[in-house]
Structures are given as structure tokens and as C-alpha cells.
N, C-alpha and C positions, 0 to 999 in steps of 0.2 A: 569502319567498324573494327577491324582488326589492325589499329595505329590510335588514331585519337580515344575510341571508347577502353580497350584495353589499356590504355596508359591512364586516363581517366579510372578506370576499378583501382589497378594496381598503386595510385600515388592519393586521393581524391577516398572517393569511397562508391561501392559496389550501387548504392540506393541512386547514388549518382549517374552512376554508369548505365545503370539499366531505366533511368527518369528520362535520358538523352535519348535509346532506344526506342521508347515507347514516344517520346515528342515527334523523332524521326519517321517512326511509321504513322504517325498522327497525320504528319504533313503530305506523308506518300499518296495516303488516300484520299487527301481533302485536292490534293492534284489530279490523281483519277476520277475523280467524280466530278472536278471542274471541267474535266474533257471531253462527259456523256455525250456531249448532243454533236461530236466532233467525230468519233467514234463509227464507223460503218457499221451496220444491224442487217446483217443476213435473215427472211426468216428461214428456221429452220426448215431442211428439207428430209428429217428422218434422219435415223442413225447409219452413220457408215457402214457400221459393224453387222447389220441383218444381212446383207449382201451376203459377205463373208461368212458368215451361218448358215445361209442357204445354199452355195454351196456345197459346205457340209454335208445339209441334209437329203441334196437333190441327189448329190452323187453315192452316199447310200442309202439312199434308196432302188436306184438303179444299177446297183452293184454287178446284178447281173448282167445286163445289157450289153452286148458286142459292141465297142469301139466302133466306129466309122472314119476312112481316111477320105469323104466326100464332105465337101464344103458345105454342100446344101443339107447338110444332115443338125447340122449345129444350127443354134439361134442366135441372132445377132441383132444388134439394138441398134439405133438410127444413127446414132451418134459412139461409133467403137473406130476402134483400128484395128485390131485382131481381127484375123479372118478366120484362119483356125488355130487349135488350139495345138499348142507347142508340147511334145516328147515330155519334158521332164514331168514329175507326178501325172504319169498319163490316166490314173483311175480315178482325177478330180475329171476327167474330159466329160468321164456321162454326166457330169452335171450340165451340162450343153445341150445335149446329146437329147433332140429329137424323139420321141417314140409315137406308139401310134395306141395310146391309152386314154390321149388327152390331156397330156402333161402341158401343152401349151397354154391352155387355160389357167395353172397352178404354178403361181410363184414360187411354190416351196418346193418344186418338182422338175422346174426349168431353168436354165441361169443362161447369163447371155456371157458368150466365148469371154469378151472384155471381163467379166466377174471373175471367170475361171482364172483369169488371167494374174489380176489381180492379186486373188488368193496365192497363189503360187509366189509370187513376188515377196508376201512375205513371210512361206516357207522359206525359201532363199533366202531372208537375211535375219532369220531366227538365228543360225551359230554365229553370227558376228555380234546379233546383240547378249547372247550367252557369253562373249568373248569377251566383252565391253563389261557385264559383270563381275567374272572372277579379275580381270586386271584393275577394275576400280575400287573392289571391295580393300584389297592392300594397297592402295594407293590411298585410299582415306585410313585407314590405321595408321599409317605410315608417316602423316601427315599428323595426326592426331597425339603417337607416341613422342613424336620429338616435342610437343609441348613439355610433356612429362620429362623428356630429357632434358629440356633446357632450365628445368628447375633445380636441379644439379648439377648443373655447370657453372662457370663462370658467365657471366652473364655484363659485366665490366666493358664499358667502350670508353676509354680515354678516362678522367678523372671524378666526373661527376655526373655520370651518365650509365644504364642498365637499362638491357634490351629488355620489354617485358616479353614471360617468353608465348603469349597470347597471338605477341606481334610476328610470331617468325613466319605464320602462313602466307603473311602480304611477301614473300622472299618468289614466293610459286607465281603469286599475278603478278610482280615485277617481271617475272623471266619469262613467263608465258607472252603478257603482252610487248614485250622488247622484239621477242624471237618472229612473233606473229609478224608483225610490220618488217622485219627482215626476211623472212619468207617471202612476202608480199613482192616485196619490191628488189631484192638481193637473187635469194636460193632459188626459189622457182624457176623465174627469169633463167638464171646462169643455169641451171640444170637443163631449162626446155634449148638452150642454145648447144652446149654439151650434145646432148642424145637428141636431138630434133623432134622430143616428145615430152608433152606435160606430165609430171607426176601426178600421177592416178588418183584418187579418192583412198582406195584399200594400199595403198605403198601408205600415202600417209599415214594408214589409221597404225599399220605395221611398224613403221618407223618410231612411230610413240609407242608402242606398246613393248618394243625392244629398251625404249630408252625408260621408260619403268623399272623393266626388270634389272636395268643395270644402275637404277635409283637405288633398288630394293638393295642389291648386293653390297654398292657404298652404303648404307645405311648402315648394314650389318657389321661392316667393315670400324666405320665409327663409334659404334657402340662396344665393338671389342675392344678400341683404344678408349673408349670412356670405361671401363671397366679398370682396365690395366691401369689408368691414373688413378682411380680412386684406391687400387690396390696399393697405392703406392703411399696414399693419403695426399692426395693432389685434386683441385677441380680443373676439366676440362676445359679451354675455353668456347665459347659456345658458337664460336666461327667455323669450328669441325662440322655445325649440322650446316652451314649453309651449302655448300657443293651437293648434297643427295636432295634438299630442296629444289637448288637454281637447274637441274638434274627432270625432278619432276615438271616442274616449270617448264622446260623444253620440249618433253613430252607431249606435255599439256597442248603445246603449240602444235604441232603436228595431230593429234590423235582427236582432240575436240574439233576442231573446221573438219577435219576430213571424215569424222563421225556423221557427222550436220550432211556435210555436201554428198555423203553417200546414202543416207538413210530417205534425203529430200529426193535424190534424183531418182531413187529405185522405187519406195513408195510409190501406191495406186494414187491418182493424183484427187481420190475421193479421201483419203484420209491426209494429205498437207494443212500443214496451218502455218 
């Protein structure tokens, strides 16, 4: 999409470009829907997310209630691991938390430790996906504005040839996926032999998010030399943007899988998919 159909708008014509699109998603779904009867059909068993609500609503409602550090005080479902409920957010606990009103009877009033449990899991990894927001929002501008810069550059590859500048995002999945399979089978490797320990899920997610910001900075840096040529009455050539690209593209490697493998492994295993 961003190689043949942009080259296709920019030489060909737009009605073209977007006729290829709409063929290609034609065929996308006539593929999915040849695969129905292929497909596993869970039926459904309720939404994840009332768990999660309740409790919400069990623990205040119980607001008041004394904590208990006795096992047999909590409720527990047939199939949990949790025995009791863990220190951090300890005022979700009375959602557990036994009383002697009759809350046993009322779903909205009792939750089983494993729920509590649950819920807290993804408190915990609420600021990393706040994290994962402000680092991607300028990472797609970012990604976005150098279109616009490469419409004032030199855009020239050898003599008969002009990069469209639609095509420069395929520069990010080149690097990403290059670095990916070098990871796989290079960095990681040599790293866990190095330190006698695997690079963690959040080093990764850190690691791209460092090499972001040090996208963002060469970008900045580029665009001050694209400024100063044109002051000069000169165009850039448009190989300046590729390094704050191939840049994000490495990020990308690092900070997407270790996003995945941290959000999969932490998550209550009722909301995986």
C-alpha cells in the first residue's frame, strides 16, 4: 500500500489508486468469510468487564468494613490461584471480604479474591499504557510531517527515478522488521549470554521509547538543515529524512513485541485474546 498504490496515485491516477484499494479489501473479505466454518465459535460466556465493575461496586459499598488478614475471611471460587488478596490497592480487598449481612448471596456485593486480583493487575499497568500514548501520539506526527517534508525536497534517485514521498513510511517496516529477526536471533541471544539474564518485557518497551525520543531530536535536527538549504535557495535531498525514519523503525522493534508480551503476560487471563 505504501510502495505500489502510492506510486500508482502519484504517476497513473488517484481513481486508480483508490479502485486497487477498494479491489484489495474486496478480496480481503471474500477470504475471511471463505474461512467461517474454519474459524473456532466460542459461545459467549458474558462480558469480562462486569467482573471488573463489580468490584468496583462491592468494595464501595463496603467501604467501611475492617480488612481482614485471615484467609477464611475472603471468598474464593473453585477454580482461583489467589489465596489472599495482595497489599497494593488494599481498599479493593473488601470487595472479597466476607461480611455477615448476606453479601454471599449478591454478586454485586461479593467478588472472589481472583477478581480482586485481577482488577488490580490492570491498575498496574494503566501508566504504561498512558506511557505508550504520549510516546506514539509524536511518533505518528512524526511519521506523518515528513510526508510533507518530502514534498520539498529533492526527491531525485539517480536519473529517472523520484521517491513518492507517500512511500517513505515503508523506510519504518523495512527497519523494524530487519531489527525484529536480529533481535530474535543476534541481540537477545548475545545479551542473555552477556548478563546471564533475558531482557525483560519493560527494558524493551524502554529501550524504544528512548530511541523515539532520540528520533524526535534528529528529526528536529533535519528539518533545521532543511530550512537552512532552502534559505539558501537549495532543495534538500530527501535521504536527510531517512536516518530519523530507519531510527523510529528500531524503536518500533523493541517497544511493539515488548508492548504485546508485557500487556499479554500481566493481563487477567479473562480478557486475552
Amino acid at each position: 500500500g505504501a510502495t505500489a498504490i502510492v506510486y500508482t496515485q502519484d504517476n497513473a491516477s488517484w481513481k486508480l489508486g483508490f479502485g486497487l484499494c477498494a479491489a484489495a479489501n474486496l478480496v480481503s473479505f471474500v477470504v475471511f468469510v471463505s474461512g467461517k466454518r474454519l474459524y473456532k465459535h466460542d459461545k459467549p460466556m458474558g462480558s469480562p468487564f462486569t467482573s471488573l465493575i463489580r468490584v468496583v461496586v462491592a468494595a464501595t459499598v463496603k467501604r467501611k468494613a475492617v480488612i481482614s488478614s485471615k484467609e477464611e475471611d475472603y471468598h474464593h471460587e473453585a477454580k482461583t490461584s489467589a489465596a489472599m488478596p495482595s497489599r497494593s490497592f488494599r481498599f479493593l480487598n473488601r470487595a472479597a471480604l466476607k461480611t455477615k449481612d448476606g453479601s454471599v448471596d449478591n454478586m454485586w456485593r461479593l467478588c472472589s479474591v481472583q477478581e480482586v486480583e485481577d482488577f488490580k493487575a490492570i491498575l498496574r499497568l494503566l501508566p504504561l499504557w498512558l506511557a505508550i500514548i504520549f510516546v506514539s501520539t509524536p511518533m505518528v506526527m512524526q511519521t506523518g510531517l515528513m510526508v510533507l517534508q518530502a514534498l520539498v525536497t529533492d526527491r531525485g534517485l539517480g536519473l529517472h527515478f523520484n521517491v513518492p514521498a507517500g512511500s517513505l513510511q515503508v523506510i519504518v517496516l523495512i527497519s523494524a522488521s530487519t531489527v525484529i529477526i536480529l533481535n530474535k536471533w543476534l541481540v537477545y541471544p548475545m545479551y542473555q549470554k552477556l548478563t546471564h539474564k533475558p531482557l525483560t518485557s519493560l527494558q524493551k518497551v524502554g529501550i524504544g521509547q528512548v530511541l523515539t525520543i532520540i528520533s524526535m531530536a534528529v528529526s528536529a535536527v533535519v528539518e533545521a538543515k532543511r530550512l537552512k538549504t532552502v534559505e539558501n535557495e537549495h532543495l534538500m535531498s530527501v535521504l536527510w529524512l531517512f536516518p530519523p525514519l530507519v531510527i523510529v523503525g528500531i524503536g518500533e522493534a523493541f517497544q511493539f513485541p515488548g508492548n504485546i508480551e508485557l500487556f499479554y503476560g500481566e493481563f487477567p487471563e479473562s480478557l486475552r485474546n
